[in-house]
N, CA and C atoms as an extended XYZ file, in Angstrom:
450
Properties=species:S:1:pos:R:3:atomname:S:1:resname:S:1:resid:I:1 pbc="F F F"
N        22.432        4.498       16.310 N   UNK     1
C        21.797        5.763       16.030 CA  UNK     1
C        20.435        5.802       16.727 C   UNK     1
N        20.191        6.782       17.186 N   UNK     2
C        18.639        7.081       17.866 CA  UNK     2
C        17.804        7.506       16.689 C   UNK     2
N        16.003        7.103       17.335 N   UNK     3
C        15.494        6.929       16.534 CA  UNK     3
C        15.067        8.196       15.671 C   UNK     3
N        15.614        9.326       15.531 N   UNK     4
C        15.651       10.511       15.113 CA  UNK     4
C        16.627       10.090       13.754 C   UNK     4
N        17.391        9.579       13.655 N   UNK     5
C        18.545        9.726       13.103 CA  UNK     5
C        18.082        8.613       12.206 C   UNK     5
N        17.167        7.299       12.706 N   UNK     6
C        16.913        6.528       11.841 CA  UNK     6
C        15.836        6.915       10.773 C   UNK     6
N        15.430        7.359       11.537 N   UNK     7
C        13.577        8.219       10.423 CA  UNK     7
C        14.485        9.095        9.025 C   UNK     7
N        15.229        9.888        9.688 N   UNK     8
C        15.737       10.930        8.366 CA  UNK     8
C        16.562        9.803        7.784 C   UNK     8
N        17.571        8.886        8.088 N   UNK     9
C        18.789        8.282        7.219 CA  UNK     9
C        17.348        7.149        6.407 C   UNK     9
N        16.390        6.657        6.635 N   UNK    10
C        15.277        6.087        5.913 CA  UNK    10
C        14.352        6.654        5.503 C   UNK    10
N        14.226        8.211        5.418 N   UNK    11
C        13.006        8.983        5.280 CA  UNK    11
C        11.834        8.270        5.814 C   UNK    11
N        11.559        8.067        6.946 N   UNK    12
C        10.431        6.999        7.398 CA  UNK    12
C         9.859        7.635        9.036 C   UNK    12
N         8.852        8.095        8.872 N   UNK    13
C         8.290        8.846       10.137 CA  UNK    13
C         8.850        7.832       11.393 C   UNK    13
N         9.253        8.592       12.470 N   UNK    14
C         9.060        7.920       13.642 CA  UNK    14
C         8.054        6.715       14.135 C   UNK    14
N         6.780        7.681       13.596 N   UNK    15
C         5.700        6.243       14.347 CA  UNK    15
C         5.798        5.102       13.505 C   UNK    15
N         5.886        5.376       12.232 N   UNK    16
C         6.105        3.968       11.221 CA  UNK    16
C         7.447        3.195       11.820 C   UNK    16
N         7.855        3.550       12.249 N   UNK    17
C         9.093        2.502       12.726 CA  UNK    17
C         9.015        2.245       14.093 C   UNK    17
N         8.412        2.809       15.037 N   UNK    18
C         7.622        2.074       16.468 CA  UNK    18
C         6.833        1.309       15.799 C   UNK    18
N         5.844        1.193       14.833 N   UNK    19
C         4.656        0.644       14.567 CA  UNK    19
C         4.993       -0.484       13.772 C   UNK    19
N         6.537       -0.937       12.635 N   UNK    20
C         7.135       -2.193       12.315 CA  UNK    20
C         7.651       -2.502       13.737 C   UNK    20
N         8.123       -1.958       14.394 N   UNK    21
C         8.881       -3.101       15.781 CA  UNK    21
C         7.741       -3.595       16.264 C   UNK    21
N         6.239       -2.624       16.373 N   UNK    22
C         5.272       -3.447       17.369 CA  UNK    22
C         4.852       -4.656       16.265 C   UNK    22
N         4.858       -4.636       15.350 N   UNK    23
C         4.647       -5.645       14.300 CA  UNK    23
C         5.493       -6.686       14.498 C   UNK    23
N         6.535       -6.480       14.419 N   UNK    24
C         7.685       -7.707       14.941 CA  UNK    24
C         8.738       -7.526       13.041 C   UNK    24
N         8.108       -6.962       12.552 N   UNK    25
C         8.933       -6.468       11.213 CA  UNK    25
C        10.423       -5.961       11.393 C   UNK    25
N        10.784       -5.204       12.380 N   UNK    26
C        11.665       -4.676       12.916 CA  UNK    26
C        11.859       -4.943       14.353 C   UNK    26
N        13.227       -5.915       14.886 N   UNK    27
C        13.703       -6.407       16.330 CA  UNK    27
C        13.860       -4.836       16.536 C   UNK    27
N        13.300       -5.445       18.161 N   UNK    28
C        13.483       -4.049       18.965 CA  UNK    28
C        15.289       -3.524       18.889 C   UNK    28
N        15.286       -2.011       19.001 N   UNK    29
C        16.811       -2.196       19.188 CA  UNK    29
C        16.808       -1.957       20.288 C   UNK    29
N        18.480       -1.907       20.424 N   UNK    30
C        18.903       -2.092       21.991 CA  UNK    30
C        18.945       -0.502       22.780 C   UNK    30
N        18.941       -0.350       23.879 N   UNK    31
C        18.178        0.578       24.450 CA  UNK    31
C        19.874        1.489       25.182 C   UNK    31
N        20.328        2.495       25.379 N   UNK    32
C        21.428        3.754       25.867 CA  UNK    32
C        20.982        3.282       27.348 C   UNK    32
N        21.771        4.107       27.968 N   UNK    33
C        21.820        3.762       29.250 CA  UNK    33
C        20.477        4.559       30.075 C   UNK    33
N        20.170        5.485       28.539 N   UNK    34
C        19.195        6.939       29.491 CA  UNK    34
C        17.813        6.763       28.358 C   UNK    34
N        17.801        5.118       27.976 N   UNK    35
C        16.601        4.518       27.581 CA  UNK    35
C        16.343        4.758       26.192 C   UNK    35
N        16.992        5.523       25.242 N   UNK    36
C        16.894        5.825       24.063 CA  UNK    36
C        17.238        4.902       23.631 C   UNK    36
N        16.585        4.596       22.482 N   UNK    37
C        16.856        3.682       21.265 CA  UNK    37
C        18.153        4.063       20.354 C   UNK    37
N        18.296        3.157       20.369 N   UNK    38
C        19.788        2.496       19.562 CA  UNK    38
C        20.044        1.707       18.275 C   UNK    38
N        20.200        2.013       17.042 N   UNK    39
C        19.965        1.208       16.111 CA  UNK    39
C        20.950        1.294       15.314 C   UNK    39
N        21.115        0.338       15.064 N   UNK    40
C        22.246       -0.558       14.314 CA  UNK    40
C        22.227       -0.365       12.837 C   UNK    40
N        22.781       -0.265       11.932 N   UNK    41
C        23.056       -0.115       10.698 CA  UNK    41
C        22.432       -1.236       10.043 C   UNK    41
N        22.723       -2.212       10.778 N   UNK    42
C        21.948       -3.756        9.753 CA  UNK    42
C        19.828       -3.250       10.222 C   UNK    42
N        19.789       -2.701       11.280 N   UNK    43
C        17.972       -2.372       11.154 CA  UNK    43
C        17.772       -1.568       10.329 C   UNK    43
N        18.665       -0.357        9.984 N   UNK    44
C        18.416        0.463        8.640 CA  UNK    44
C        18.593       -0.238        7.305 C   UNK    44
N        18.881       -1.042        7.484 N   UNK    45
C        19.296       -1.580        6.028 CA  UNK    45
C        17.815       -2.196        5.777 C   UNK    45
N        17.454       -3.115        7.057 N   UNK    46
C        16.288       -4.055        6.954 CA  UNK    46
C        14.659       -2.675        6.743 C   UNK    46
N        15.114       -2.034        7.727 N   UNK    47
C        13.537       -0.678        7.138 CA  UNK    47
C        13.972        0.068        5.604 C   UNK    47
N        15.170       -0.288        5.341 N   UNK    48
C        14.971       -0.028        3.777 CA  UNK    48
C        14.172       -0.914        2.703 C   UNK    48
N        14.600       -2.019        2.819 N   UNK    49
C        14.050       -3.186        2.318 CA  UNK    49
C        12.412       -3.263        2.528 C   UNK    49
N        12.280       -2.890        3.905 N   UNK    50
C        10.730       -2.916        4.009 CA  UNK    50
C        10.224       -1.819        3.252 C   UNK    50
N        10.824       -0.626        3.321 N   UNK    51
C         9.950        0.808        2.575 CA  UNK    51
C        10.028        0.291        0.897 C   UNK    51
N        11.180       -0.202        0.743 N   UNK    52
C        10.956       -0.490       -0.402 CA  UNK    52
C        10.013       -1.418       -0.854 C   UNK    52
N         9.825       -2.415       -0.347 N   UNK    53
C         8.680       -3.413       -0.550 CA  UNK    53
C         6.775       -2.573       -0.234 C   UNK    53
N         7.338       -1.462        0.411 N   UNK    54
C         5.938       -0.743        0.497 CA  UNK    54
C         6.036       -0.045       -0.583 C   UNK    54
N         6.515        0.577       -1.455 N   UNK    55
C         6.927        1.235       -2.218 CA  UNK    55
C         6.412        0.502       -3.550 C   UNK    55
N         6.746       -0.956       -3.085 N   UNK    56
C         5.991       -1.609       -4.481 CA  UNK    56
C         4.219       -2.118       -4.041 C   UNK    56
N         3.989       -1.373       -3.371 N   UNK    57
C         2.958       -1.773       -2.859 CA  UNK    57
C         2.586       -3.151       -2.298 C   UNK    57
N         3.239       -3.628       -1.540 N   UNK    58
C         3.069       -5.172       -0.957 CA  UNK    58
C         2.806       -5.027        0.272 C   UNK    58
N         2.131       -5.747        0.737 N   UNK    59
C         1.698       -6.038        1.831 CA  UNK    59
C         2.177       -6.234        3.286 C   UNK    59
N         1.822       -6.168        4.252 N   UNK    60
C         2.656       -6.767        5.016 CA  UNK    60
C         2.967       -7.866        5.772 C   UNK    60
N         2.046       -8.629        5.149 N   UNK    61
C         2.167      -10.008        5.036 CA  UNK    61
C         3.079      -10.607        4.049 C   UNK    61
N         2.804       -9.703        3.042 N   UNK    62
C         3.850      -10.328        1.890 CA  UNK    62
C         5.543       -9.647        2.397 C   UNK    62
N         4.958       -8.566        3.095 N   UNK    63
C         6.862       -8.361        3.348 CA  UNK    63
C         7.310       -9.204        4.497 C   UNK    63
N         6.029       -9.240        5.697 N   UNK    64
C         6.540      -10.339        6.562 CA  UNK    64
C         7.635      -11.577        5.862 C   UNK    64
N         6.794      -12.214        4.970 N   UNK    65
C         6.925      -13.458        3.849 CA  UNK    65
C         8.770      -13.272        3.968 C   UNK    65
N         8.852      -12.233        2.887 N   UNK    66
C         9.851      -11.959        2.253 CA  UNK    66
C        11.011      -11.840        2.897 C   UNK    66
N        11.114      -11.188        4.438 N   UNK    67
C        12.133      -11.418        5.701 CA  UNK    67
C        12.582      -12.657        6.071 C   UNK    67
N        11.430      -13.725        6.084 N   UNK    68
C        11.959      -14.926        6.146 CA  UNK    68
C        13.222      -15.383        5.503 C   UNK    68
N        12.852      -14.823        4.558 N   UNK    69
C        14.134      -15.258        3.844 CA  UNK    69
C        15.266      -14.709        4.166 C   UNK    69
N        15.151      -12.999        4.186 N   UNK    70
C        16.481      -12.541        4.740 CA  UNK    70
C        16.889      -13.022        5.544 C   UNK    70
N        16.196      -13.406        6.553 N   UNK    71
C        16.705      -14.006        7.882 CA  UNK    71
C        17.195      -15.431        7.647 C   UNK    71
N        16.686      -16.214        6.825 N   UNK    72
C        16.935      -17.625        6.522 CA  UNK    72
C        17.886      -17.885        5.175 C   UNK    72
N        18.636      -17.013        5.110 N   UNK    73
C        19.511      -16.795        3.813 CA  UNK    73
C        20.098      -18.430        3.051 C   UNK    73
N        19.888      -19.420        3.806 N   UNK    74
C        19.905      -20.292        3.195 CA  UNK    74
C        18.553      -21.560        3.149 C   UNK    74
N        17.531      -20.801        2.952 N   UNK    75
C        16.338      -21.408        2.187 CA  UNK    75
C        16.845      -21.514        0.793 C   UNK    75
N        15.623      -22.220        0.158 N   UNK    76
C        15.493      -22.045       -1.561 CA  UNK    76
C        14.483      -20.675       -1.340 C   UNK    76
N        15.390      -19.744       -2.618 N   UNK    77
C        14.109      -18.949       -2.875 CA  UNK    77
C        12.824      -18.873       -4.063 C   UNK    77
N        12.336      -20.281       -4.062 N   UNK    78
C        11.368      -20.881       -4.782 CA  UNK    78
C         9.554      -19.704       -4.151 C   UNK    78
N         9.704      -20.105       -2.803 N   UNK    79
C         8.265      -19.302       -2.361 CA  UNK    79
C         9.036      -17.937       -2.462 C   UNK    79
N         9.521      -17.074       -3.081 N   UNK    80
C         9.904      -15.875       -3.008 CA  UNK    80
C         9.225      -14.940       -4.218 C   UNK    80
N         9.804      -16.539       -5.044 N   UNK    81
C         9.298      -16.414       -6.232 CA  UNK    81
C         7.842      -15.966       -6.412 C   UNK    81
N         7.109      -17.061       -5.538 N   UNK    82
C         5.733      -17.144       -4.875 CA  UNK    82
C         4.648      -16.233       -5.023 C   UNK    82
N         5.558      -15.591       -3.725 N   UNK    83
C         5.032      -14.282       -2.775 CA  UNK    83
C         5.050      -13.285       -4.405 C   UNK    83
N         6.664      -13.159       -5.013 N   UNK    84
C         6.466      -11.944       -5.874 CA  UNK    84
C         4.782      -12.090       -7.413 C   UNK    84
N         4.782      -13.472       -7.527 N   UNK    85
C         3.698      -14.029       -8.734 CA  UNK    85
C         2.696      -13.494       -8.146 C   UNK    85
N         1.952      -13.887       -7.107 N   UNK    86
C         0.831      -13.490       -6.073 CA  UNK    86
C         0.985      -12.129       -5.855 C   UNK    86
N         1.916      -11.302       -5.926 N   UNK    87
C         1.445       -9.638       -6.096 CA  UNK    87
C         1.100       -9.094       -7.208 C   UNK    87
N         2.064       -9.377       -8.448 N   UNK    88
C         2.207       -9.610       -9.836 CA  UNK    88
C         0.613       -9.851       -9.939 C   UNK    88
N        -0.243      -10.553       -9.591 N   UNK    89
C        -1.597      -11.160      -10.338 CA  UNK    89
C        -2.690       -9.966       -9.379 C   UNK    89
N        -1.740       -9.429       -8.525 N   UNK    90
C        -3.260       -8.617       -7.686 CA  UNK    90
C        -3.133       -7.679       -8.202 C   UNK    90
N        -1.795       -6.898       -8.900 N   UNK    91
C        -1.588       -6.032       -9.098 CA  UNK    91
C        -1.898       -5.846      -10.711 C   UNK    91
N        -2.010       -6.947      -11.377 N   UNK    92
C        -2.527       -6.957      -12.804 CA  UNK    92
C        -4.346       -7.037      -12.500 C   UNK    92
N        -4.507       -7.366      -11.278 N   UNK    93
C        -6.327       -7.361      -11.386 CA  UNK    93
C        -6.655       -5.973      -10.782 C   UNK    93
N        -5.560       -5.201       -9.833 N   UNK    94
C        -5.916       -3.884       -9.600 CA  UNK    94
C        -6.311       -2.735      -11.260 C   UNK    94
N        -5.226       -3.320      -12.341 N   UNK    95
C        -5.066       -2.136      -13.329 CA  UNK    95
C        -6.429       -2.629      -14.200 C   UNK    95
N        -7.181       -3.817      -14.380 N   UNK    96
C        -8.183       -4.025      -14.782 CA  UNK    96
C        -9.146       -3.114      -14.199 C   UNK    96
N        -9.309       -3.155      -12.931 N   UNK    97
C       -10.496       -2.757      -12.010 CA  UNK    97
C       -10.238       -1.521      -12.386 C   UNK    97
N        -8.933       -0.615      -12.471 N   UNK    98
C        -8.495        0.875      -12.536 CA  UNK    98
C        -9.339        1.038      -14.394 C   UNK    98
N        -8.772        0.056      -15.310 N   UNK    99
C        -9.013        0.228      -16.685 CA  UNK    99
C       -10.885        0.234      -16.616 C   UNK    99
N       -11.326       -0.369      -16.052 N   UNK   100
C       -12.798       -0.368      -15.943 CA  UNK   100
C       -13.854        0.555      -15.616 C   UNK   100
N       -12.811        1.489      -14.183 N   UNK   101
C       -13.116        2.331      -13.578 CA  UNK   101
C       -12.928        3.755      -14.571 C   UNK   101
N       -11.745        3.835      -15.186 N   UNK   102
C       -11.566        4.825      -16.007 CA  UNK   102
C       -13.037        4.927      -17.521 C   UNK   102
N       -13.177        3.769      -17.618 N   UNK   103
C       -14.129        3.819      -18.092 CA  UNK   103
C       -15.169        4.536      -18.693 C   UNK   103
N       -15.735        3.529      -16.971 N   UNK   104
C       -16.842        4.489      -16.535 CA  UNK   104
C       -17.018        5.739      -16.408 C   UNK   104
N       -16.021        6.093      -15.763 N   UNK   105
C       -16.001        8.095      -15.606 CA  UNK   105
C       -15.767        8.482      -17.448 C   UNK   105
N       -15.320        7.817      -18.127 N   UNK   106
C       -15.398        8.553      -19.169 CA  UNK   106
C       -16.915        8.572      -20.046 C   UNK   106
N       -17.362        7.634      -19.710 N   UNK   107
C       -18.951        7.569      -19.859 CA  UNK   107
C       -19.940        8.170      -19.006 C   UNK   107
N       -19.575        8.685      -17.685 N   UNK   108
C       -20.591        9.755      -17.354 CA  UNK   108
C       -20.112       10.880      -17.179 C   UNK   108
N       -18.830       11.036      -17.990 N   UNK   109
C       -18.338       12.581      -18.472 CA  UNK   109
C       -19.255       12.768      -19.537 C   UNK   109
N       -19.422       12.106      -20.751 N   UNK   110
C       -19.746       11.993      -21.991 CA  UNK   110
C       -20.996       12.052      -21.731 C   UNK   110
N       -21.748       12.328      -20.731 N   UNK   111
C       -23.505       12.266      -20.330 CA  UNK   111
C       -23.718       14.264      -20.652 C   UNK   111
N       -22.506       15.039      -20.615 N   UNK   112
C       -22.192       16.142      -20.193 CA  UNK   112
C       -22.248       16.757      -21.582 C   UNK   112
N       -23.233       17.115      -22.367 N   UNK   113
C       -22.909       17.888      -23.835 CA  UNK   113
C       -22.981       19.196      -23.554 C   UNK   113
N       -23.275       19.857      -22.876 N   UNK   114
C       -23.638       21.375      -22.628 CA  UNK   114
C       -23.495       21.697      -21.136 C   UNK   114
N       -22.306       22.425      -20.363 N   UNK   115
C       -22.979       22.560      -19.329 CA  UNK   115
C       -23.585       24.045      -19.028 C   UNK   115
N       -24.454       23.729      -17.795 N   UNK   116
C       -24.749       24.739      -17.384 CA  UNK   116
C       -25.455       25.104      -15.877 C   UNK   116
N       -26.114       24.981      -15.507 N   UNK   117
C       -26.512       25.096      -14.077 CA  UNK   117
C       -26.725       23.310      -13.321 C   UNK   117
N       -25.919       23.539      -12.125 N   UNK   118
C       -26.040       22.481      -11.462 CA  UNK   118
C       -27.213       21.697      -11.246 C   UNK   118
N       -28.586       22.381      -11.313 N   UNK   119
C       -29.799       22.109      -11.152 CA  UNK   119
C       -30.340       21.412      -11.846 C   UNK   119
N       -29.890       21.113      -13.412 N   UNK   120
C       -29.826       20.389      -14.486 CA  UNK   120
C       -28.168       19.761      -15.149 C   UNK   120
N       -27.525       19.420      -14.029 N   UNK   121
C       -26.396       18.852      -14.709 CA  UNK   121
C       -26.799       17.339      -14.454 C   UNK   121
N       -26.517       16.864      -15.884 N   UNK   122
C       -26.613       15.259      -15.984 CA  UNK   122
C       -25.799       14.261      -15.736 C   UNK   122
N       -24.522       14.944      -15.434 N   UNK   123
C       -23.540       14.285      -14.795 CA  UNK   123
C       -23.967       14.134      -12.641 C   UNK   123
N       -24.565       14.857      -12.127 N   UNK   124
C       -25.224       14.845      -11.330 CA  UNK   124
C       -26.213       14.099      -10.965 C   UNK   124
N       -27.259       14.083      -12.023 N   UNK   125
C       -28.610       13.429      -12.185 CA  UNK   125
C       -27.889       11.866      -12.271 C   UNK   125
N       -27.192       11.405      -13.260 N   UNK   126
C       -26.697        9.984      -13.213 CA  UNK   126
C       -26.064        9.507      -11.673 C   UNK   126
N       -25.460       10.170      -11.175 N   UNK   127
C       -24.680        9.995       -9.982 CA  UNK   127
C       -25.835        9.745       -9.169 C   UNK   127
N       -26.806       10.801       -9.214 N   UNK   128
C       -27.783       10.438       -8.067 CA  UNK   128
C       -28.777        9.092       -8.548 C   UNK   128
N       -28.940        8.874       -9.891 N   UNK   129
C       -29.650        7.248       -9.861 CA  UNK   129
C       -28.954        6.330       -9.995 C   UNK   129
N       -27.566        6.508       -9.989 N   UNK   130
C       -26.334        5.191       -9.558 CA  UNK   130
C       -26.450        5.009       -8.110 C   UNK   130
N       -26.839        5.673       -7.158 N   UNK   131
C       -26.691        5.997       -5.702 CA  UNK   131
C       -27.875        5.058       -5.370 C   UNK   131
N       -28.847        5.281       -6.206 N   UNK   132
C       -29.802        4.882       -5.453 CA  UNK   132
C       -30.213        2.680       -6.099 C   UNK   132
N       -29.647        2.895       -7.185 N   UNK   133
C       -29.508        1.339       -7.330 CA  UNK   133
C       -27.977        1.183       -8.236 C   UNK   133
N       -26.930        0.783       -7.123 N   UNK   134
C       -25.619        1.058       -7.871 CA  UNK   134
C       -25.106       -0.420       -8.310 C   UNK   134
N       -24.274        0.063       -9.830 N   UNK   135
C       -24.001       -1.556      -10.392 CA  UNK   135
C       -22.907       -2.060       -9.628 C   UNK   135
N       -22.727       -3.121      -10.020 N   UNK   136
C       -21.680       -3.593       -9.786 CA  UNK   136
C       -20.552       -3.471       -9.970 C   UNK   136
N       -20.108       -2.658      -10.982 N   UNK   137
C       -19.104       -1.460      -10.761 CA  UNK   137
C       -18.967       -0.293      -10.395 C   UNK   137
N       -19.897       -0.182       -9.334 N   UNK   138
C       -20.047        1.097       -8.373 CA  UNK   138
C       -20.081        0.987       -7.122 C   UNK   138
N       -19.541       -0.346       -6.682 N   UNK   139
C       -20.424       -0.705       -5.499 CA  UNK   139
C       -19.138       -0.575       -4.723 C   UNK   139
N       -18.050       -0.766       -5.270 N   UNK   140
C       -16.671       -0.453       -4.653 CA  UNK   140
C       -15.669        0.317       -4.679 C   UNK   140
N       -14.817        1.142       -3.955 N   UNK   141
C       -13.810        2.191       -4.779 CA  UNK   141
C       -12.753        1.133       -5.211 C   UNK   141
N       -12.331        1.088       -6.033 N   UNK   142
C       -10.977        0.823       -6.357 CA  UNK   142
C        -9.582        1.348       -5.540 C   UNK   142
N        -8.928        0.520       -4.848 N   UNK   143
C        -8.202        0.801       -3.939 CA  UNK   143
C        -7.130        0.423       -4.014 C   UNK   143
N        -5.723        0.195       -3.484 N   UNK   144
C        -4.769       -0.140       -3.736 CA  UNK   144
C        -4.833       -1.992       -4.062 C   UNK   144
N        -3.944       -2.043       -4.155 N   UNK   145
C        -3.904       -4.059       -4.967 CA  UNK   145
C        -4.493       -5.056       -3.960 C   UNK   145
N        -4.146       -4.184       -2.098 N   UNK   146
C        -4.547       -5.308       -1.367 CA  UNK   146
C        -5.740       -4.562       -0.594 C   UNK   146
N        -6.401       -3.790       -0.779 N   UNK   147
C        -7.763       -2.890       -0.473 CA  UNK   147
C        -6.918       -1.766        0.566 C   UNK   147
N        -7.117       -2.036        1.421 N   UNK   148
C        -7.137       -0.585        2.664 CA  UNK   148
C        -5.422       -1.075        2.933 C   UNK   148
N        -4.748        0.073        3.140 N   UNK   149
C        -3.278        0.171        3.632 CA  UNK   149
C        -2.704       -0.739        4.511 C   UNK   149
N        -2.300       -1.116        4.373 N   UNK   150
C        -2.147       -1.948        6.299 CA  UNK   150
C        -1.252       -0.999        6.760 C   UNK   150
């Protein structure tokens, strides 16, 4: 199937699937006589597996990880185990950081008894002296489990 045909049968944009082959996540497929890409049913199967592993938010290091194995179908899957504990613990320290964060916004909602003109909103006024010496739970957004997207 050309790569039109692979994006819709995986719901997966075109460039995301040039951009796993330049990764090496996805073997190049094999090329038509008039240079179009060609893909095989077993690479759709494998960009399923990957969307799905993005889907749980993992990495792509950790999905790199996790191919090994497909590909090595007779390893132990002991480091699989691994890889899944080590998301499991980022992803239990993401919902802390989220529980912390929720927090906070509910405490400089609660700064808010009356509103009324922006010029005197205290939800404002706090924001602007967090800005200017911010704690340590301000100093970062809270972002997905492994920070910025890969």
């Amino acid at each position: 199937m050309r790569i039109g045909e692979m994006a819709t049968l995986t719901e997966t944009p075109v460039d995301t699937i040039r951009y796993y082959e330049r990764l090496g996540l996805l073997s190049a497929p094999a090329r038509t006589g008039s240079n179009y890409r060609s893909y095989a049913p077993a690479q759709a199967e494998r960009l399923h597996f990957i969307r799905r592993c993005r889907s749980l938010d993992m990495s792509l290091a950790e999905i790199r990880s996790l191919l090994v194995f497909c590909d090595q179908p007779q390893r132990h899957c002991r480091d699989v185990n691994a890889v899944l504990d080590e998301h499991i613990r980022h992803v239990d320290q993401r919902i802390e950081e989220l529980n912390r964060l929720a927090l906070e916004l509910k405490q400089l909602r609660a700064v808010c008894r009356a509103p009324g003109r922006a010029a005197h909103c205290r939800i404002l006024t706090t924001l602007r002296s967090d800005a200017v010496a911010p704690t340590k739970s301000t100093r970062r957004h809270v972002g997905r489990s492994h920070g910025a997207r890969e």
